[in-house]
C-alpha positions as CSV (number, residue, x, y, z in Angstrom):
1,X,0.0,0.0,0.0
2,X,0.9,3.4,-0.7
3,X,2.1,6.4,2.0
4,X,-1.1,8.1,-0.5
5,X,-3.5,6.0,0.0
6,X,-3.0,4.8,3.8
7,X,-3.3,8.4,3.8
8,X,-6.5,8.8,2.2
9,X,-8.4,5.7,4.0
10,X,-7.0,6.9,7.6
11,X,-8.5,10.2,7.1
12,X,-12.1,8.3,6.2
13,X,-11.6,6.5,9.3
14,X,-11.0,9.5,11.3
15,X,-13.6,11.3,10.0
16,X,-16.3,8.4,11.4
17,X,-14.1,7.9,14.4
18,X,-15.6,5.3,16.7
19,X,-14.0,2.0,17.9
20,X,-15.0,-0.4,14.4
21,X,-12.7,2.8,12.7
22,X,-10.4,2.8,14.9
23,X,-9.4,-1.2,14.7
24,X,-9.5,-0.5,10.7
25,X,-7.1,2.4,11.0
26,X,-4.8,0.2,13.7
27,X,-4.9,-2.4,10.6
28,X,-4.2,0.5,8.3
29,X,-1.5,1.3,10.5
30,X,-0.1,-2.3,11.2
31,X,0.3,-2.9,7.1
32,X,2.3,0.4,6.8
33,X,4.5,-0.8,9.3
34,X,5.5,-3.6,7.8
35,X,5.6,-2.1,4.4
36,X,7.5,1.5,5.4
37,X,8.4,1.2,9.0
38,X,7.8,3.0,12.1
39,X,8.6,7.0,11.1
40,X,6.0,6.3,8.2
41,X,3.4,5.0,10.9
42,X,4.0,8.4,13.6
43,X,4.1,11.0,10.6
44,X,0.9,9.0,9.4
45,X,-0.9,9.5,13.5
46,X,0.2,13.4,13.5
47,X,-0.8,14.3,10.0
48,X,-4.5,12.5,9.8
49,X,-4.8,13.4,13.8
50,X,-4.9,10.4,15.0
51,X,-3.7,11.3,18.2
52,X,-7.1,13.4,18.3
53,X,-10.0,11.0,17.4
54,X,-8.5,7.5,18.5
55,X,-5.7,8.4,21.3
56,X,-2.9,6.6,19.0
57,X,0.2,8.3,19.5
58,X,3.7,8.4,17.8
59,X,5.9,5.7,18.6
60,X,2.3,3.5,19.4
61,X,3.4,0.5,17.1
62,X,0.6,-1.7,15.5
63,X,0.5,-5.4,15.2
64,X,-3.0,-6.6,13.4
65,X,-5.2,-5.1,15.1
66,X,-3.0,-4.6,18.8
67,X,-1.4,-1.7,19.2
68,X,1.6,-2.7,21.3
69,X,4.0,-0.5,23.6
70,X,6.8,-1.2,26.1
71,X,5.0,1.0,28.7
72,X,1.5,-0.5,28.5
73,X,0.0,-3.6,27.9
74,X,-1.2,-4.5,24.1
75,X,-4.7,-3.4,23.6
76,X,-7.1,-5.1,21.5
């Protein structure tokens, strides 16, 4: 998947917010990961606002549909 278009469907997600949009957008997030790496993932969360609407934050890394951190526990 493109920067572009992981772009373009996180902003949709954002836009509904909600929890079903947020595990699409932590999926979203997971495959950019693995594609582009982390600095692609926390320059996605602060430029579609992220942060805002679902409480991801940069350096939050995403693993399906986990988002997993050394300082708290994965959350489904």
């Amino acid at each position: 998947m493109t920067l572009d278009k992981a772009k373009e469907l996180l902003l949709v997600q954002a836009g509904f917010g909600g929890f079903y949009n947020g595990n699409s957008a932590k999926l979203i997030l997971s495959e950019v990961d693995r594609e582009h790496g982390q600095a692609a993932v926390d320059r996605l969360i602060r430029e579609c606002g992220l942060d805002k609407v679902f409480g991801f934050r940069p350096g939050d890394r995403f693993e399906g549909g986990l988002v997993v951190n050394k300082d708290k526990p994965a959350t489904p």
